[in-house]
N, C-alpha and C positions, 0 to 999 in steps of 0.2 A: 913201777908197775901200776901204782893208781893213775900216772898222765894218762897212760896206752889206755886201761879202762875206760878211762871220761873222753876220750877222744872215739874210742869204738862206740859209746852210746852217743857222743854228738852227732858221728857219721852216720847211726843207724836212724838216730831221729829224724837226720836232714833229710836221707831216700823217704822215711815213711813219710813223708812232707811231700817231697815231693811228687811218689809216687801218686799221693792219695790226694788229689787235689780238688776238693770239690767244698759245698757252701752248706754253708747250715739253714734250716728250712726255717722260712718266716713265717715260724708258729709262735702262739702266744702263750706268755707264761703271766702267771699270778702274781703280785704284788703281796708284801704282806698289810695292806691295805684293802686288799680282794679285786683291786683291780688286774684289767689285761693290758698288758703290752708287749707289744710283737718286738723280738728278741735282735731281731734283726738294725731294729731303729735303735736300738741302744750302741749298736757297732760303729764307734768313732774314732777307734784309735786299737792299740793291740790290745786282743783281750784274752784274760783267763778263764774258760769256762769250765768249772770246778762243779761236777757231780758227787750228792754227797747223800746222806738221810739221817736221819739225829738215831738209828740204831746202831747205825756204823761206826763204831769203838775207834778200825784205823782214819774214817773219813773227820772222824774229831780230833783226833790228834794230829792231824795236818792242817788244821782251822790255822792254830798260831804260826805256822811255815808259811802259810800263804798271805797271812795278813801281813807280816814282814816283806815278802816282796813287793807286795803289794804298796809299800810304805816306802821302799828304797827305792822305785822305781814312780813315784808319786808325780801323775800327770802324763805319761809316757805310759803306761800300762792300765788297763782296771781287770778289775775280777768281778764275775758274774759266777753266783753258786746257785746252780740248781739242785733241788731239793727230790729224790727218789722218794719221799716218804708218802705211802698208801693213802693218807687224809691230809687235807689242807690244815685241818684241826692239829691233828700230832707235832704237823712243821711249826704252826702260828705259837703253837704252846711251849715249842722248846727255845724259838726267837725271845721271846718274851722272858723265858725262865733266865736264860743265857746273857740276857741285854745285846744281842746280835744285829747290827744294823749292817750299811752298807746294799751293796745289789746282793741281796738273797731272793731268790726266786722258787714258786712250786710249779709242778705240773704233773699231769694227770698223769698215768699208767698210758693210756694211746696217744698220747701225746707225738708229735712225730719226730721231737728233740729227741724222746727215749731211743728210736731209733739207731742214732748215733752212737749209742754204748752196746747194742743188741746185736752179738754173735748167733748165727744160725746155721746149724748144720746137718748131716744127716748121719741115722746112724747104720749100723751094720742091718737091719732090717726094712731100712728104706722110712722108716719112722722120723720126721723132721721136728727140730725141737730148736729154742733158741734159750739163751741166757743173757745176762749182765753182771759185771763186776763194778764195783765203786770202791776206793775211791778213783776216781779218772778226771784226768787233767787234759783239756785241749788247748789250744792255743789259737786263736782265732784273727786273722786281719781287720781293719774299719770296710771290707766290702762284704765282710763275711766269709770269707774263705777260709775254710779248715788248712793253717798251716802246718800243724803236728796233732794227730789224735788219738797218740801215745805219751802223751809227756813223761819224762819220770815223777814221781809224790816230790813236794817242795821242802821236803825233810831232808831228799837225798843230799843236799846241793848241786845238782845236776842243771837245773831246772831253767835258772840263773843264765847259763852259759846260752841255750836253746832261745829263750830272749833276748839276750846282748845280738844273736845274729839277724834278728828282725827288727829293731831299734833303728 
């Protein structure tokens, strides 16, 4: 019963891969040095792009799932974690408290990455309104193409299998 499971999530990720085929926008994100670099130029190889904000209880407890992949897969993969979090200040404070290195990134609230988490819809009174959930995992090519922008969290071990197919 659990193959048929993991095989119905690999197939359901492949279509939203495929279906949803488009790039991620060469907007710039903050260093935790305060510089900008365009997120795009970072894109050399497959990447993890891991939306998170140091209030996110479940986006912290996926920090050590993802670091492990990221470790078994070393040279072949990187992980970029963008940071939700409202102030530059709040992110810089919790890097620092945590000893967090690696590509962590912030970005603003309009930022046009946040985009890419931002469901919008309308409701029963024609009232339109959007949301975001974190933690969210995408999976990204060296052109920047959004290959999965549903990943499953890297706790499930799901995650795994979804990269072995783009390797």
């Amino acid at each position: 019963m659990k193959k048929i499971v993991f095989l119905l999530v690999v197939l359901i990720c492949s279509y939203t891969a495929i279906a949803q085929k488009n790039t991620i926008p060469n907007a710039e994100v903050t260093n935790p040095d305060g510089e900008k670099v365009k997120i795009i130029e970072m894109m050399n190889k497959l990447t993890i792009i891991d939306y998170w904000a140091t209030w996110c209880k479940p986006c912290i407890a996926e920090m050590p799932y993802l670091e492990e992949i990221e470790k078994k897969y070393n040279g072949k993969l990187d992980v970029i974690s963008i940071s939700a979090d409202m102030t530059e200040a709040t992110w810089k404070k919790y890097l620092t408290k945590e000893g967090k290195t690696g590509h962590q990134y912030w970005v603003e609230m309009n930022n046009p990455l946040m985009n890419l988490i931002t469901e919008t819809y309308t409701m029963d009174d024609d009232t339109k309104g959007s949301s975001w959930a974190i933690p969210r995992f995408f999976l990204v090519n060296e052109k920047g193409e959004i290959l999965n922008k549903h990943c499953p969290e890297p706790s499930s071990g799901l995650l795994e299998a979804i990269i072995e197919q783009h390797l």
